[in-house]
Backbone as JSON Lines, residues from 0, in Angstrom:
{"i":0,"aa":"X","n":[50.71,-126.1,-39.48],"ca":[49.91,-126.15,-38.29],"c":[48.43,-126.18,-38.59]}
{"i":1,"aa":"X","n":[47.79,-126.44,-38.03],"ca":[46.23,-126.57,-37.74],"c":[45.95,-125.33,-38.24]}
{"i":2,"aa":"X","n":[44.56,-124.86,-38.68],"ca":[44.19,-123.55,-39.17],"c":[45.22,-122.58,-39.75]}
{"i":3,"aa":"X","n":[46.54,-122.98,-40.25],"ca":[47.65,-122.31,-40.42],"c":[48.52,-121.2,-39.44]}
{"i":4,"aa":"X","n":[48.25,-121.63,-38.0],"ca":[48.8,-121.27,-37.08],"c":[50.44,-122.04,-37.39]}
{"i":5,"aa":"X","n":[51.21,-121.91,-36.88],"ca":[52.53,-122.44,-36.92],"c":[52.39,-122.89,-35.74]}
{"i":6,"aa":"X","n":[53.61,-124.2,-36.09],"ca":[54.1,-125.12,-34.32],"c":[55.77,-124.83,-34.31]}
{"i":7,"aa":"X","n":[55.45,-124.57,-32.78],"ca":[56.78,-124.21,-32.23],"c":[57.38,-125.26,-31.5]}
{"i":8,"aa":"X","n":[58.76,-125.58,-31.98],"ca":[59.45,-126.75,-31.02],"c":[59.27,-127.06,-29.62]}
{"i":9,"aa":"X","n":[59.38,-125.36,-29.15],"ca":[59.67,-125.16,-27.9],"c":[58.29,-124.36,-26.77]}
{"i":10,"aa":"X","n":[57.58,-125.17,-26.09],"ca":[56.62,-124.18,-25.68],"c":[57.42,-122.59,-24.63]}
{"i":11,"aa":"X","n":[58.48,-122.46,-24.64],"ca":[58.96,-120.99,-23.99],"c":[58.8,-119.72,-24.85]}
{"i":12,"aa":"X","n":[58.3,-118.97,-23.66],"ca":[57.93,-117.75,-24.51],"c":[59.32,-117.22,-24.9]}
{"i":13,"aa":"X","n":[60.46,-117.09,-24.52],"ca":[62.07,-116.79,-25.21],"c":[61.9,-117.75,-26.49]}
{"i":14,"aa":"X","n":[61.65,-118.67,-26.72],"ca":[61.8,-119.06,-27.66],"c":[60.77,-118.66,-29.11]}
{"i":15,"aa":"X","n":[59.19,-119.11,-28.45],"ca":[58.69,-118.22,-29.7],"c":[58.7,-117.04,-30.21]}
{"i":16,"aa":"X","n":[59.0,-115.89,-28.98],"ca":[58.8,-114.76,-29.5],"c":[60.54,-114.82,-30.53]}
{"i":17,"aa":"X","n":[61.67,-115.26,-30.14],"ca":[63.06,-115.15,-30.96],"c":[62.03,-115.8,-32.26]}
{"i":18,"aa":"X","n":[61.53,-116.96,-32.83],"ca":[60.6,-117.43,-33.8],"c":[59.85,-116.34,-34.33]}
{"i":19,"aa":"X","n":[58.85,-116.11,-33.86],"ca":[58.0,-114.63,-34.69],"c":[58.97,-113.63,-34.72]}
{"i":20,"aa":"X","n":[59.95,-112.72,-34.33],"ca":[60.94,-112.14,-34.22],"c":[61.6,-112.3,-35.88]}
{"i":21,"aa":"X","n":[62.29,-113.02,-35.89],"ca":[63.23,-113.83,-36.97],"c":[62.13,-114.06,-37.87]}
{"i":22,"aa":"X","n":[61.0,-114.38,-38.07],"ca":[59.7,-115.03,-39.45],"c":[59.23,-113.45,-39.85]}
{"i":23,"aa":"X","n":[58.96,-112.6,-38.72],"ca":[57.97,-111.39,-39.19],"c":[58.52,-110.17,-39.01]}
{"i":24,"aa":"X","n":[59.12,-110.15,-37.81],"ca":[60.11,-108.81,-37.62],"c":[59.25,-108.61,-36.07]}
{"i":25,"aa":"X","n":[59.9,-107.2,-35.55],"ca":[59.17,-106.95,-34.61],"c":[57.81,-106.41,-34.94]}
{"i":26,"aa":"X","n":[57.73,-105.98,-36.04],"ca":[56.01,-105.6,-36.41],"c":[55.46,-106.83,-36.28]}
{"i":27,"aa":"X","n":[56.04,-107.99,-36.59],"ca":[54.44,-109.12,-36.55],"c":[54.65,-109.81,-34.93]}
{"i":28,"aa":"X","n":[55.25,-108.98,-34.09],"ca":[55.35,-109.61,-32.97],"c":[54.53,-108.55,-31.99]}
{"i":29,"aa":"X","n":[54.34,-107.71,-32.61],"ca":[53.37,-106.36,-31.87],"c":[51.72,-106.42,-32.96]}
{"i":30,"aa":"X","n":[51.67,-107.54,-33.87],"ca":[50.73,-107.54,-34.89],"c":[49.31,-107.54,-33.69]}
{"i":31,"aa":"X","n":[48.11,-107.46,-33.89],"ca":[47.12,-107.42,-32.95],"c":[47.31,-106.67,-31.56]}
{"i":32,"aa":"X","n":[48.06,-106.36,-31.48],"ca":[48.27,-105.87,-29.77],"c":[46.93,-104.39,-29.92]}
{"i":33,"aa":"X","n":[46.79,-103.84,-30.73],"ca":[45.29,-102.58,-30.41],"c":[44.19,-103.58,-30.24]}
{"i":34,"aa":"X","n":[43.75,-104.28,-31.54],"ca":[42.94,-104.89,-31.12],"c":[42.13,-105.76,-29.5]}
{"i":35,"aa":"X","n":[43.25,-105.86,-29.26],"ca":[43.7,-106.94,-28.53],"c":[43.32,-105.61,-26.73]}
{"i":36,"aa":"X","n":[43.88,-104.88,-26.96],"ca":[43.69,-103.79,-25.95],"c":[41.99,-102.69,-26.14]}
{"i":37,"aa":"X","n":[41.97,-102.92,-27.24],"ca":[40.6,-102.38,-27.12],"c":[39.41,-103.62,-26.71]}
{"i":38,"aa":"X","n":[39.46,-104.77,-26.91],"ca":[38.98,-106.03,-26.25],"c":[39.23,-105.88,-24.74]}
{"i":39,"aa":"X","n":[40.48,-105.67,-24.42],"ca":[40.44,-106.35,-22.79],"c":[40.55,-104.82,-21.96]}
{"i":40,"aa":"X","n":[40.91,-103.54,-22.51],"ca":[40.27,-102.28,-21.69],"c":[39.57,-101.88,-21.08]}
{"i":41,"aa":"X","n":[37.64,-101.93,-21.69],"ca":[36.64,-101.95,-21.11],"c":[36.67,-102.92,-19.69]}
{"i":42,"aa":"X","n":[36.77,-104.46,-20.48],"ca":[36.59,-105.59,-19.14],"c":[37.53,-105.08,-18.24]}
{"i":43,"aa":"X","n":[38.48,-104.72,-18.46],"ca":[39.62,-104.39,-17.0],"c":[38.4,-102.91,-15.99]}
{"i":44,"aa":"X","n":[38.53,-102.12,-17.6],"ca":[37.72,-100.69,-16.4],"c":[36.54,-100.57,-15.51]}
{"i":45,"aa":"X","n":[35.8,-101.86,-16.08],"ca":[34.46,-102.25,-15.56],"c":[34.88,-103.2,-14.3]}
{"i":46,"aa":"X","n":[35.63,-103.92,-14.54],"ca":[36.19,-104.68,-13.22],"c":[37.12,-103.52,-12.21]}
{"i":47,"aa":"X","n":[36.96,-102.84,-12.44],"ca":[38.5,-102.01,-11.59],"c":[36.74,-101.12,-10.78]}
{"i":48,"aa":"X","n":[36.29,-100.64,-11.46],"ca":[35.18,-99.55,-10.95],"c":[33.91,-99.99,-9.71]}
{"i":49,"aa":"X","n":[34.14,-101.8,-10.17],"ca":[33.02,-102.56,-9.66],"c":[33.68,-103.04,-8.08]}
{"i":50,"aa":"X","n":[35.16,-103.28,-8.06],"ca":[35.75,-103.6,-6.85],"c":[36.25,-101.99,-6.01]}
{"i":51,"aa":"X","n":[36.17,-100.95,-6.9],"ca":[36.48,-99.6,-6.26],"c":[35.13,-99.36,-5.25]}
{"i":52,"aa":"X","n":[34.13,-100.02,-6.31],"ca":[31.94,-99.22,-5.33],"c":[31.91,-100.5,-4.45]}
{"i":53,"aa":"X","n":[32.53,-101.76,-4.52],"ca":[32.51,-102.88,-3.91],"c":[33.05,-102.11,-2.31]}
{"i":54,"aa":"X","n":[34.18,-101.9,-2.16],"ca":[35.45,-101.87,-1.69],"c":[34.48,-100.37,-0.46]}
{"i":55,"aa":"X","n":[34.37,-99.39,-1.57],"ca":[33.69,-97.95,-0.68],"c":[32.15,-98.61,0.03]}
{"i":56,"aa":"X","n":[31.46,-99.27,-0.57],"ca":[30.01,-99.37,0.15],"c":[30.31,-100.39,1.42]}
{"i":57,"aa":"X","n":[31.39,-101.22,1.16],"ca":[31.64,-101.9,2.51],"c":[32.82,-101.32,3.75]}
{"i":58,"aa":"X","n":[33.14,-100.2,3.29],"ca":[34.08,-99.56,4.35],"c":[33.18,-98.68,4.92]}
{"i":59,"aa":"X","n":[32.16,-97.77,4.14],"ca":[30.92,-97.08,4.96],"c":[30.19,-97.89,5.39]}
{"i":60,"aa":"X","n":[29.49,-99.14,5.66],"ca":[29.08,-100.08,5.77],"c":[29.39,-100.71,6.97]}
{"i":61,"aa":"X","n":[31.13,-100.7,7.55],"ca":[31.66,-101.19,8.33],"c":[31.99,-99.49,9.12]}
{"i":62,"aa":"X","n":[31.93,-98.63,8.91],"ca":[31.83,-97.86,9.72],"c":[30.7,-97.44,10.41]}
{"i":63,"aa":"X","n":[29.37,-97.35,9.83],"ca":[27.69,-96.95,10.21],"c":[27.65,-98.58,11.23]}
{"i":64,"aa":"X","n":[28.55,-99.29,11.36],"ca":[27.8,-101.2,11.77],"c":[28.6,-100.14,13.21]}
{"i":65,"aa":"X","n":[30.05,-100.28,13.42],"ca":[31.18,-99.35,14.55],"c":[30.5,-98.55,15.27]}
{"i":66,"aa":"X","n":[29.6,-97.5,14.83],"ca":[29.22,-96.43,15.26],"c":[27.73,-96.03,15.77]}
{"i":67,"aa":"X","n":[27.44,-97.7,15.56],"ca":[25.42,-98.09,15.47],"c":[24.57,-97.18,15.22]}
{"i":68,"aa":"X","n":[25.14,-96.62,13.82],"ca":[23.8,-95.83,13.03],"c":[23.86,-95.91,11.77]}
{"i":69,"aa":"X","n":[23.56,-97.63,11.75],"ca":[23.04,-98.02,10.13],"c":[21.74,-97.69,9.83]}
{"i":70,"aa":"X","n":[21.45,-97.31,8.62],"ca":[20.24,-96.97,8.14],"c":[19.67,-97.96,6.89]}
């Protein structure tokens, strides 16, 4: 394969993972997964926190608009 990635017959994930499975074992089929979670952790917690202050400043927002004492 290209950059020494391997090509798989079949683009289904049943099929490659039985492929890495059978070539590496289940260790090279869990190979990168920390990495891989310390990469996309932050971006998830920063997105989860930003639609939580999103989510609260427009429900107080829509209550002070209800009650006509926005400030």
């Amino acid at each position: 394969g290209v950059c020494g990635c391997d090509r798989f017959k079949s683009g289904s994930i049943g099929d490659v993972i039985k492929t890495i499975v059978k070539k590496d074992g289940y260790r090279g089929l869990m190979r990168g997964w920390v990495p891989r979670m310390l990469f996309h952790a932050p971006a998830a917690a920063i997105c989860w926190s930003t639609y939580e202050a999103g989510k609260s400043f427009f429900q107080d927002y829509n209550e002070q608009k209800d009650t006509g004492t926005i400030t």
